[in-house]
N, CA, C and O atoms as a DFTB+ gen file, in Angstrom:
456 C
 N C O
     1  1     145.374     227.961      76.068
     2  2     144.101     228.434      76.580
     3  2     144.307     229.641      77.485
     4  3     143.517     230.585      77.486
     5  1     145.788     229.562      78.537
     6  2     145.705     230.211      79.439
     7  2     146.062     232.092      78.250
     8  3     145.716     233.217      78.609
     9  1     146.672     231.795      77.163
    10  2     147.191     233.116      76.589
    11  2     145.572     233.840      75.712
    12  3     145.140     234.991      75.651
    13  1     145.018     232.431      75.113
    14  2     143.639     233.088      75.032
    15  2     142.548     234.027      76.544
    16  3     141.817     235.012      76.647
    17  1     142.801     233.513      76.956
    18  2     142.469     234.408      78.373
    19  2     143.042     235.894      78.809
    20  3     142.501     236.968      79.072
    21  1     144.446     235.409      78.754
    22  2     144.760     236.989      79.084
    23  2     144.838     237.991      77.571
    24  3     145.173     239.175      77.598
    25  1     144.519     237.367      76.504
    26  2     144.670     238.267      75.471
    27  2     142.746     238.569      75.137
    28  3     142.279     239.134      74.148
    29  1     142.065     238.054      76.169
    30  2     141.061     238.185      75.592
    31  2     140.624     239.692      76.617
    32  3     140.069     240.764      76.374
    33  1     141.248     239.023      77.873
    34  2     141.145     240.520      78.966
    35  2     142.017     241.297      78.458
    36  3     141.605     242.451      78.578
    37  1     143.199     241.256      77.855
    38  2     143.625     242.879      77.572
    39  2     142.782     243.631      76.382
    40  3     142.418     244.787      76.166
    41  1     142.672     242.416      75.753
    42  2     141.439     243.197      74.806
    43  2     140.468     244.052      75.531
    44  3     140.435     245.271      75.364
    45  1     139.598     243.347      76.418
    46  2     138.299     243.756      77.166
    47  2     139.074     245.123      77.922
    48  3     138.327     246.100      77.870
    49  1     140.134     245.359      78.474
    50  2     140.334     246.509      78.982
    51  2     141.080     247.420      78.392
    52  3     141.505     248.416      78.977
    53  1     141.295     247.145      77.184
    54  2     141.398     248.181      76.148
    55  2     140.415     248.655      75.354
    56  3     140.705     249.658      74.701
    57  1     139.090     248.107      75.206
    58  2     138.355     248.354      74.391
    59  2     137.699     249.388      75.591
    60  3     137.420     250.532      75.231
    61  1     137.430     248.961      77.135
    62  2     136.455     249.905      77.987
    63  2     137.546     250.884      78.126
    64  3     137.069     251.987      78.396
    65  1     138.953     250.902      78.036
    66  2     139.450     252.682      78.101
    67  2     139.169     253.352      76.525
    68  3     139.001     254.523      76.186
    69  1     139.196     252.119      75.749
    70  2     138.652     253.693      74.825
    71  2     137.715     253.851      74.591
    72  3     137.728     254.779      73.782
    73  1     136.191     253.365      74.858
    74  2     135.202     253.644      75.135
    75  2     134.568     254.931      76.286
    76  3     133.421     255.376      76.336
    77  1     135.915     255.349      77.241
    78  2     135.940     255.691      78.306
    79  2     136.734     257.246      77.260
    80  3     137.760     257.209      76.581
    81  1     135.801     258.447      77.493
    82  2     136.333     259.655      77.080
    83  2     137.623     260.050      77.888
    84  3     137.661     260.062      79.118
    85  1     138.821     260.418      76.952
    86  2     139.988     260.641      78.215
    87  2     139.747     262.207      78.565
    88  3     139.477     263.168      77.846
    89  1     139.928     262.090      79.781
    90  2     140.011     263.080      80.780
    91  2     142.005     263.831      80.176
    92  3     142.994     263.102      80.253
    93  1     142.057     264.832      79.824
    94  2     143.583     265.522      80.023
    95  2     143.238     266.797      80.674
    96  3     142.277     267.544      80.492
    97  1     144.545     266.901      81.717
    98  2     144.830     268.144      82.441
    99  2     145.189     269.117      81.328
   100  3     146.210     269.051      80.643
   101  1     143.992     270.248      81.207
   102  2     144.502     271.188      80.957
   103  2     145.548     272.551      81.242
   104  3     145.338     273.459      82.047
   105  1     146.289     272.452      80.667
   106  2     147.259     273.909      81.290
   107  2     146.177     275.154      81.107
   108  3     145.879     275.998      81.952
   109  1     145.591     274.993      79.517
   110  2     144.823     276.569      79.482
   111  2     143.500     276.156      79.345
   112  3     143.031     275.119      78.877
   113  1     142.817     277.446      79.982
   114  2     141.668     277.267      80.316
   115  2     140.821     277.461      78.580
   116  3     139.629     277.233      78.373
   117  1     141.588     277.813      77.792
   118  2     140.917     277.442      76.172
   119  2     140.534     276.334      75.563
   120  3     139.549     276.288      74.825
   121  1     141.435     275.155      75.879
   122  2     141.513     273.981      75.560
   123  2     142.577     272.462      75.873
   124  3     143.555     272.401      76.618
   125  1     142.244     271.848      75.401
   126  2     143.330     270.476      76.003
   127  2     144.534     271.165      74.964
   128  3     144.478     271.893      73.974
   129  1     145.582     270.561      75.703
   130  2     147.028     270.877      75.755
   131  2     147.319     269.901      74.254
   132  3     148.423     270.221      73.814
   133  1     146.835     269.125      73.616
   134  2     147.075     268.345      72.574
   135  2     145.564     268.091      71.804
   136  3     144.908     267.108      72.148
   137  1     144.988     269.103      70.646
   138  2     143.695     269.015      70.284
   139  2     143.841     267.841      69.401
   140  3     142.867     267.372      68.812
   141  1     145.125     267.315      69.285
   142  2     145.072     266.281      67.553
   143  2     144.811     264.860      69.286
   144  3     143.753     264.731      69.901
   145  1     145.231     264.613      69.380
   146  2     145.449     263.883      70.751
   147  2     143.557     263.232      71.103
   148  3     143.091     262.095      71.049
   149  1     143.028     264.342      71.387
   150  2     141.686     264.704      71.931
   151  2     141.050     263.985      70.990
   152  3     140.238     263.103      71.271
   153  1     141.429     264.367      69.620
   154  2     140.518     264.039      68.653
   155  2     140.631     262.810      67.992
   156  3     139.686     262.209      67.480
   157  1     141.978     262.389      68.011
   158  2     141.959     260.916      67.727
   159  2     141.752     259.875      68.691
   160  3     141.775     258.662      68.480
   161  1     141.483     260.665      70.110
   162  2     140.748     259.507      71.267
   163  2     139.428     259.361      70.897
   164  3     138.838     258.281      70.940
   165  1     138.820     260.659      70.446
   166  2     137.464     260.565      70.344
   167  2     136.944     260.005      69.075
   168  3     135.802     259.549      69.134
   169  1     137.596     259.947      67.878
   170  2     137.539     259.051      67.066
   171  2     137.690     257.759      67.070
   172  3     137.201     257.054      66.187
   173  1     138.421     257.268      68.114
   174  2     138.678     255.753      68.107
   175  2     136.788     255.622      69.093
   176  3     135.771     254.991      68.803
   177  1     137.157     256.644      70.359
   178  2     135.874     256.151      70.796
   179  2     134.609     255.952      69.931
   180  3     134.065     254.855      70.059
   181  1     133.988     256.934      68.972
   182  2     133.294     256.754      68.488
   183  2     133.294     255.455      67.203
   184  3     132.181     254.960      67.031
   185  1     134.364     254.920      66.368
   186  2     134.735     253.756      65.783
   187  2     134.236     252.456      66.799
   188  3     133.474     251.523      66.544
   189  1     135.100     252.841      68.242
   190  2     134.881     251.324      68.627
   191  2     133.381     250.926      69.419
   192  3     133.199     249.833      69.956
   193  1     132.252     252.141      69.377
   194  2     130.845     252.314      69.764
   195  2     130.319     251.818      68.830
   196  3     129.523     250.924      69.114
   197  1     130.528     252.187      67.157
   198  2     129.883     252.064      66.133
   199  2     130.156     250.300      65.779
   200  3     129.320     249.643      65.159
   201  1     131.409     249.737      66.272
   202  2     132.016     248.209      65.973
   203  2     130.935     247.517      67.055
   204  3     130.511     246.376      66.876
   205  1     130.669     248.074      67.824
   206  2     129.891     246.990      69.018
   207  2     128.499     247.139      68.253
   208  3     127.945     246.182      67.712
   209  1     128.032     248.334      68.261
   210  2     126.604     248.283      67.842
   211  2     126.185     247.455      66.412
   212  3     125.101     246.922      66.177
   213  1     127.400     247.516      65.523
   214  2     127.416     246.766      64.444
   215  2     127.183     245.126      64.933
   216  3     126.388     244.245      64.605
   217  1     128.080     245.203      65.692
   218  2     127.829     243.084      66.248
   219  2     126.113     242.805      66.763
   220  3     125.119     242.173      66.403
   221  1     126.614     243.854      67.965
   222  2     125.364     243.721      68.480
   223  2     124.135     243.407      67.558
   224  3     123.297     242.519      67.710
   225  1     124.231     244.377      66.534
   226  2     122.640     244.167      65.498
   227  2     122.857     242.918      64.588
   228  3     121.912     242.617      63.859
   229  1     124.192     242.016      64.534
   230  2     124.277     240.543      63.915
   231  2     123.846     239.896      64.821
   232  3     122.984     239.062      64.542
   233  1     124.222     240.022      66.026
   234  2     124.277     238.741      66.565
   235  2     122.221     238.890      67.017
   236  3     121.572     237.845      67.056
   237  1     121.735     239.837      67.211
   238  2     120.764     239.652      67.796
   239  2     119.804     239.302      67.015
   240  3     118.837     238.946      67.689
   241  1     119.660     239.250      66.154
   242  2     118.654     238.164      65.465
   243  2     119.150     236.746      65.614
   244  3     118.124     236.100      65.400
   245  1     119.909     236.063      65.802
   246  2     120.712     234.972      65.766
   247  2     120.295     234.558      66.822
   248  3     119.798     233.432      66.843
   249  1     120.377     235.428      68.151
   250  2     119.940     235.268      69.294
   251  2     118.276     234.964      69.872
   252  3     117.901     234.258      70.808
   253  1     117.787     235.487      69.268
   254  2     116.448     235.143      69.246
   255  2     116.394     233.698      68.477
   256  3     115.544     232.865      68.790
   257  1     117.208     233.499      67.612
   258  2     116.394     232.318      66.515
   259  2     116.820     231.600      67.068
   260  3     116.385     230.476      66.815
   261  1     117.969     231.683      68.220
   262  2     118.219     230.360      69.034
   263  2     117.213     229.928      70.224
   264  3     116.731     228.824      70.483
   265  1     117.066     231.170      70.854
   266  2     115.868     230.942      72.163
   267  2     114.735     230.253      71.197
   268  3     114.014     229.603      71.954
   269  1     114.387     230.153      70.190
   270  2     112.861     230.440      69.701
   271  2     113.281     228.468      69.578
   272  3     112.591     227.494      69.879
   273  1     114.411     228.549      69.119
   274  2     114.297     227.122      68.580
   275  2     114.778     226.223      69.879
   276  3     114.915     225.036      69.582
   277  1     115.060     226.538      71.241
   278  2     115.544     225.927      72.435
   279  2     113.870     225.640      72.816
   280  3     113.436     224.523      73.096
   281  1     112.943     227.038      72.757
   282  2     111.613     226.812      73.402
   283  2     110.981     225.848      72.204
   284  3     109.800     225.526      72.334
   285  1     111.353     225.606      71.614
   286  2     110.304     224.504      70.356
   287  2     111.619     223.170      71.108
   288  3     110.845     222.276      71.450
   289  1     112.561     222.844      71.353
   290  2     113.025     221.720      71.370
   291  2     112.547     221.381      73.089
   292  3     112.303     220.280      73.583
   293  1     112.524     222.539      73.654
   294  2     112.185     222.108      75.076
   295  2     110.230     221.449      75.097
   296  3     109.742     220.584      75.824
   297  1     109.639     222.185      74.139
   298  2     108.855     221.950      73.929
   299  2     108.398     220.613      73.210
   300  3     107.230     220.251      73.070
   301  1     109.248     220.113      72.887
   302  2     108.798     219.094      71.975
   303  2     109.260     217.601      73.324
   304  3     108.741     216.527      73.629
   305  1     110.357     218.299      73.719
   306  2     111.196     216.691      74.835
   307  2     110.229     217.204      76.071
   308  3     110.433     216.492      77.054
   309  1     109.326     218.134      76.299
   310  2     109.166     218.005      77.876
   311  2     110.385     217.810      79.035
   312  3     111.524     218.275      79.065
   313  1     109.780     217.067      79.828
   314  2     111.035     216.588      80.786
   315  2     112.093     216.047      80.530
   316  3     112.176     214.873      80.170
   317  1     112.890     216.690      80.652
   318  2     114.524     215.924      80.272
   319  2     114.555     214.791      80.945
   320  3     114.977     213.902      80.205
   321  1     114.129     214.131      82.758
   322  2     114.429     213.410      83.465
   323  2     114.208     212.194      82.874
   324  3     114.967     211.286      83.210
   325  1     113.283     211.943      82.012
   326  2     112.019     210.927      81.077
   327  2     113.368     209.961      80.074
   328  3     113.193     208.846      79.581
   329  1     114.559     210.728      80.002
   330  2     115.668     210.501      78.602
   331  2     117.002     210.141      79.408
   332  3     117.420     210.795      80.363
   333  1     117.557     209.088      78.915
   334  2     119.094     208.635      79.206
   335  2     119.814     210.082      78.484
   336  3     119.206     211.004      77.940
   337  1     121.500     209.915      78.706
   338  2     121.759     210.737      78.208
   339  2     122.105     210.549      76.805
   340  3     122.250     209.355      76.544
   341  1     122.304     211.406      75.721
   342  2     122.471     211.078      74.152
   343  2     123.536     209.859      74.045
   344  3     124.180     209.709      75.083
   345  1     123.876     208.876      72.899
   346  2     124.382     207.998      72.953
   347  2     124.884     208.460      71.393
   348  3     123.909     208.731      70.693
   349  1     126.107     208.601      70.735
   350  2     126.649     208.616      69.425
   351  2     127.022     207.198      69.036
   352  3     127.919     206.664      69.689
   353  1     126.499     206.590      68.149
   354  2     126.063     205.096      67.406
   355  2     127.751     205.274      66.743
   356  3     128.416     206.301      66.604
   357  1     128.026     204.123      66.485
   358  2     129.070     204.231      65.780
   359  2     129.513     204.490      64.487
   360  3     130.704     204.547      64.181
   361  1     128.372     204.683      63.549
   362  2     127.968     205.143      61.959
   363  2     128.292     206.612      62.382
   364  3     129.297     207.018      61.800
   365  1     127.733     207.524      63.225
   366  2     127.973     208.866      64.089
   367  2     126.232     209.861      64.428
   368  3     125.860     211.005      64.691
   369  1     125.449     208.003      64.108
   370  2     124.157     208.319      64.862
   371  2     123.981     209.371      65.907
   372  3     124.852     210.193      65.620
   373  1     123.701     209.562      66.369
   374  2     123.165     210.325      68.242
   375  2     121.522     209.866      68.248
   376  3     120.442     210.284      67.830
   377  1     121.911     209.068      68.778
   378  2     120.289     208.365      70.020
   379  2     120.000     208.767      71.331
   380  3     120.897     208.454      72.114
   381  1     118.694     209.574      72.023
   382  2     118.063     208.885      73.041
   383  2     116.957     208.994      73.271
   384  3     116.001     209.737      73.048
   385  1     117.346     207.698      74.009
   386  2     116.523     206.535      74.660
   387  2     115.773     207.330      75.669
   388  3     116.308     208.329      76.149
   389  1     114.547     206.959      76.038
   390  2     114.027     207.371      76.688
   391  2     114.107     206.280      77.995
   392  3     114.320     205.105      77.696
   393  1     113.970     206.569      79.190
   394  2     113.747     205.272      80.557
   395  2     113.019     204.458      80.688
   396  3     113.316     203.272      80.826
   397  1     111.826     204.954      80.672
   398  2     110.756     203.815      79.872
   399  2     109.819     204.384      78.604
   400  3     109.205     205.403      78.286
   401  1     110.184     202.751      77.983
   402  2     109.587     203.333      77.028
   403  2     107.937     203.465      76.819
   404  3     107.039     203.001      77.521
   405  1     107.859     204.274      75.587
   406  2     106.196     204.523      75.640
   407  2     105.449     202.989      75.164
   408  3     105.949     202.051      74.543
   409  1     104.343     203.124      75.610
   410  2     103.073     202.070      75.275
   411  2     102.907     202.484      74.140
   412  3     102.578     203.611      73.768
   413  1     103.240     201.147      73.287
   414  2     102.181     201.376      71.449
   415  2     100.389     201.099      71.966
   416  3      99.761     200.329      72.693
   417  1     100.120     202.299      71.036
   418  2      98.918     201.775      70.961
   419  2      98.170     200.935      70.660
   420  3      98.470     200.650      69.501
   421  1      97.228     200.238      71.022
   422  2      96.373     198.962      70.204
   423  2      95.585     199.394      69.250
   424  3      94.571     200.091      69.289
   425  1      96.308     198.781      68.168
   426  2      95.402     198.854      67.054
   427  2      95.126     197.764      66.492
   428  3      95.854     196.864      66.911
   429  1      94.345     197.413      65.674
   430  2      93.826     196.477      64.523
   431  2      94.921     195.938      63.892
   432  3      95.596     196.844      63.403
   433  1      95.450     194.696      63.666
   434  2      96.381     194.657      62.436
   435  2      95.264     194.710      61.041
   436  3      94.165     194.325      60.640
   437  1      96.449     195.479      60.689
   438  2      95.731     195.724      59.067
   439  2      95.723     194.652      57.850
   440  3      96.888     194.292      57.679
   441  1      94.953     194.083      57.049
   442  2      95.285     193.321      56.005
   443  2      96.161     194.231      55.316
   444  3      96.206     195.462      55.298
   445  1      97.034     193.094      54.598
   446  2      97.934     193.671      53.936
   447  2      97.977     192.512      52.338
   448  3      98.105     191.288      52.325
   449  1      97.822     193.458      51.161
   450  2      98.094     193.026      49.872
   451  2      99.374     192.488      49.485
   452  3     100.406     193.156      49.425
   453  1      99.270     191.188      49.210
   454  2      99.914     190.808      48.643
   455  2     100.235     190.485      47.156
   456  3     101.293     189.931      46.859
């Protein structure tokens, strides 16, 4: 876990330096001292702008269809306080129980055909 961590930050601070235009000391006032240099920074920068914006436009529909479906489940349980916590049945059910339970309504028993 701990190497997923630091390989996830060297990632993260490799991706913001090359996102980050490099600055080189010029000797002449014509141009940077290495134009192939310049240009394959600025190519990676522009690659690794175009890789984010690419995710970015997957994941964000995904993202919405999750909020949309959290506000329909929050919507549907109301108060969480009302519910024990989930219980996995041993078939690999998931139950819950609510604290108290609701009142059936009174109704009529119905004839029933036999």
């Amino acid at each position: 876990m701990k190497q997923i961590a630091k390989l996830s930050a060297v990632a993260l601070v490799a991706g913001i330096g090359l996102t980050q235009p490099i600055v080189a000391e010029d000797a002449s006032p014509d141009g940077p001292a290495n134009p192939q240099l310049s240009e394959g920074a600025e190519l990676l920068n522009r690659g690794f702008k175009l890789l984010l914006e690419g995710l970015a436009n997957e994941v964000e529909p995904m993202a919405e269809n999750w909020a949309k479906n959290w506000a329909d489940l929050v919507d549907r349980m109301g108060d969480m306080s009302v519910y024990h916590p989930p219980e996995t049945l041993p078939n690999g059910d998931i139950i819950i129980r609510r604290r108290v339970p609701l009142v059936p309504e009174d109704t009529e028993p119905s004839e029933t055909d036999l």
